[in-house]
C-alpha positions as CSV (number, residue, x, y, z in Angstrom):
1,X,16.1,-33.1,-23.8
2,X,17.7,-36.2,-24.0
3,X,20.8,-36.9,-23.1
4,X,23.3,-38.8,-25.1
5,X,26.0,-41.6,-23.5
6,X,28.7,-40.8,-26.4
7,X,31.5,-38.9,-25.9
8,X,33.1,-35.7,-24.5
9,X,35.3,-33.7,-27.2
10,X,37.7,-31.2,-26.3
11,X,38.9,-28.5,-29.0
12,X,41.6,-26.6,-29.3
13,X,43.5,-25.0,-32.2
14,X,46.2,-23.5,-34.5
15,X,46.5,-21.2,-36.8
16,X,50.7,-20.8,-37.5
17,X,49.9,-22.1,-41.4
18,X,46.4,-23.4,-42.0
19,X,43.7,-22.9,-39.8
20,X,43.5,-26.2,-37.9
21,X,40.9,-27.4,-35.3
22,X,41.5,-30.4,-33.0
23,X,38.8,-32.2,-31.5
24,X,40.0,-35.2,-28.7
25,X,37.2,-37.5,-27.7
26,X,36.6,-39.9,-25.3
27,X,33.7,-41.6,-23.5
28,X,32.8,-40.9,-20.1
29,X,34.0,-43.5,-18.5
30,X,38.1,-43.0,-19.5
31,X,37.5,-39.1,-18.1
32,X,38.7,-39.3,-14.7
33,X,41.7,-41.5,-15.4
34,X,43.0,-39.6,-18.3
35,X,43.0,-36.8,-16.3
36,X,44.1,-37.6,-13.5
37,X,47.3,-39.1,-15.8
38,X,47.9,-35.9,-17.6
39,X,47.4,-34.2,-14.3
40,X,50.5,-35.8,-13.4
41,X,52.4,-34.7,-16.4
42,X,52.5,-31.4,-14.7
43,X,56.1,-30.1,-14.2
44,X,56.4,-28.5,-10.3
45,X,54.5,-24.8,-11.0
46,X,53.1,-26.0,-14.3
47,X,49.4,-25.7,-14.3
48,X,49.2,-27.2,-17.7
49,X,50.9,-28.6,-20.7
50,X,51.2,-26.4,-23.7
51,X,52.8,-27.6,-26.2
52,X,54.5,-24.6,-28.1
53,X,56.0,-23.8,-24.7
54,X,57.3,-27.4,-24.2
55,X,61.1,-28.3,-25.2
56,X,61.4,-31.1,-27.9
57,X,62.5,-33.4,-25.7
58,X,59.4,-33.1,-23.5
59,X,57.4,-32.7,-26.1
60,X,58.3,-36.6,-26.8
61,X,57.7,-37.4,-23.5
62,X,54.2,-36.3,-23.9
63,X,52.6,-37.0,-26.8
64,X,53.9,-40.5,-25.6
65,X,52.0,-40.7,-22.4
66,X,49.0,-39.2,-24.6
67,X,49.4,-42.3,-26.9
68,X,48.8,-44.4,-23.8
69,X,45.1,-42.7,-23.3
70,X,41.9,-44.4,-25.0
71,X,41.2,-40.7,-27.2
72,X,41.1,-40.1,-31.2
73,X,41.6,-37.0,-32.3
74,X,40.0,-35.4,-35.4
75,X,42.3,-32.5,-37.4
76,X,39.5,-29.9,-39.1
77,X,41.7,-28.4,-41.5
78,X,40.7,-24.9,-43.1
79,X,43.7,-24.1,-45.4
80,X,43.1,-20.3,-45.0
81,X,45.0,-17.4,-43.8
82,X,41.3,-15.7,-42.5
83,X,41.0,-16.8,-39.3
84,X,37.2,-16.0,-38.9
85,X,36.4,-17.6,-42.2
86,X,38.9,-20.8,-40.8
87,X,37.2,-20.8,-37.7
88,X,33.7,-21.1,-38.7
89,X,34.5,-23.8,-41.5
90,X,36.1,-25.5,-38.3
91,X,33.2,-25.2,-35.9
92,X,30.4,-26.0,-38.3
93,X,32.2,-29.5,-39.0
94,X,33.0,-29.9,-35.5
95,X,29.6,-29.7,-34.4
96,X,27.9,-31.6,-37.4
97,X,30.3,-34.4,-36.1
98,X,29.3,-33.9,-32.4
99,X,25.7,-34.3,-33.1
100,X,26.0,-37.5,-35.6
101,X,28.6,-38.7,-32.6
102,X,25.9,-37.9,-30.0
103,X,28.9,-36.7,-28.3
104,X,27.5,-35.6,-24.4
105,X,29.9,-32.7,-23.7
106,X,31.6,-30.7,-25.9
107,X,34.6,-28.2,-24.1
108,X,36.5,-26.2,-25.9
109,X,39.5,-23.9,-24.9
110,X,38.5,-20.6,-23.9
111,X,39.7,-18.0,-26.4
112,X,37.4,-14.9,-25.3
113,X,37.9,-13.1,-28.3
114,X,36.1,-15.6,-30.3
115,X,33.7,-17.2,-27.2
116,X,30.4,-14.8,-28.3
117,X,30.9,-16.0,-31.9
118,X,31.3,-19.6,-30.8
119,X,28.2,-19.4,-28.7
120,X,26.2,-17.7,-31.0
121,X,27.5,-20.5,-33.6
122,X,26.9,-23.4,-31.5
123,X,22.9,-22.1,-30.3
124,X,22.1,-21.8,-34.0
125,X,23.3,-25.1,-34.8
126,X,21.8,-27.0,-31.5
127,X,18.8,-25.1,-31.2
128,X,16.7,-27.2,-33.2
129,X,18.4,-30.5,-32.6
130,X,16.3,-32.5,-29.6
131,X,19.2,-34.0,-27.8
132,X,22.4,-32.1,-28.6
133,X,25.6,-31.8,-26.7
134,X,26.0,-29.9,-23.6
135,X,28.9,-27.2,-24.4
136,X,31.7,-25.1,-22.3
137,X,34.4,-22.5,-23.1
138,X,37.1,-23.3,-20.3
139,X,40.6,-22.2,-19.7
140,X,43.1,-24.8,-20.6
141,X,44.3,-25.2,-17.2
142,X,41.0,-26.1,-15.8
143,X,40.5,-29.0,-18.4
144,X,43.4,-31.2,-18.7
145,X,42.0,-32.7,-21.9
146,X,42.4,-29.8,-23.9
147,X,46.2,-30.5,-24.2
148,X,45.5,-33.3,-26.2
149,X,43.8,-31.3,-28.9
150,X,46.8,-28.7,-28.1
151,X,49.1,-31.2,-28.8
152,X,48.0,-32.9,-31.9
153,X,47.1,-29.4,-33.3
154,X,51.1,-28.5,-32.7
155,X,52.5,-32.5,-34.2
156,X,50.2,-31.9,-37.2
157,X,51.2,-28.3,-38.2
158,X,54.6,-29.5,-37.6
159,X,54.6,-32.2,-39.7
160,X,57.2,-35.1,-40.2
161,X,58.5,-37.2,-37.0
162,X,55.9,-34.8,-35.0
163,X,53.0,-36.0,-37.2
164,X,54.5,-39.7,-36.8
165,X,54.4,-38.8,-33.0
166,X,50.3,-38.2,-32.6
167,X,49.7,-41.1,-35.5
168,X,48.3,-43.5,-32.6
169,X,45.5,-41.3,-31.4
170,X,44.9,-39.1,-34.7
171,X,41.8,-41.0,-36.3
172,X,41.5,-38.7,-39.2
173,X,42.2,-35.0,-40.7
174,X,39.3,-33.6,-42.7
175,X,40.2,-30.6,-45.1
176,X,37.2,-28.4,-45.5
């Protein structure tokens, strides 16, 4: 199997209103420094950045310093109230787009009570593909790149100045 040089995507998601996906990528060679920069976000006791937990202030401070990094985000919108149903509208576009990005690695926060179905999702879909993506369910505080997708997820269901906030690194929204 082949082995592509694109990029890694990290997913995380919402569901307050719609069911919304978030998919940060970047290409291998930005990894190290992007988390090493987020790493140093990390309030003392922290061990990572969520944003629903974060004060408004902070959450400023942030998604500024997430500006800075070299990462677009895509928003997979499912305007749905069924979260399976939003979920696998999500995933299918999210790994359609990994395969036509030849993304490398794709992480996505682990959520264990929807980690089988991913799995089972994401084998279907790369099982007959001859160089797909390598893939990973990991906690958010073990991948410091999932708070991206965290935090455009949060900016983008909030709307207004917190959609103005993640503008610089959100490179599109696709409503499925």
């Amino acid at each position: 199997m082949t082995r592509h040089t694109g990029p890694h995507v990290f997913v995380d998601e919402t569901k307050s209103r719609d069911y919304v996906m978030a998919a940060a990528a970047m290409l291998p060679g930005d990894l190290a420094a992007a988390r090493k920069q987020l790493r140093g976000l990390l309030l003392p006791r922290q061990e990572r950045i969520h944003f629903k937990g974060e004060k408004d202030a902070r959450r400023r401070q942030l998604m500024a310093e997430m500006c800075k990094l070299d990462v677009q985000v895509t928003l997979y919108i499912a305007k749905t109230k069924n979260h399976p149903a939003g979920r696998s509208a999500c995933m299918k576009a999210i790994l359609d787009d990994a395969i036509d990005a030849q993304a490398r690695m794709l992480v996505l926060e682990l959520d264990d009570s929807v980690a089988i179905a991913d799995r089972r999702m994401i084998a279907q879909r790369f099982r007959l593909e001859p160089a797909s993506p390598e893939y990973r369910h990991l906690p958010a505080k073990a991948e410091p790149l999932l708070w991206i997708s965290d935090a455009v997820a949060w900016c983008s269901q909030r709307g207004g100045d917190w959609k103005a906030a993640c503008a610089p690194i959100l490179y599109e929204e696709r409503l499925l």
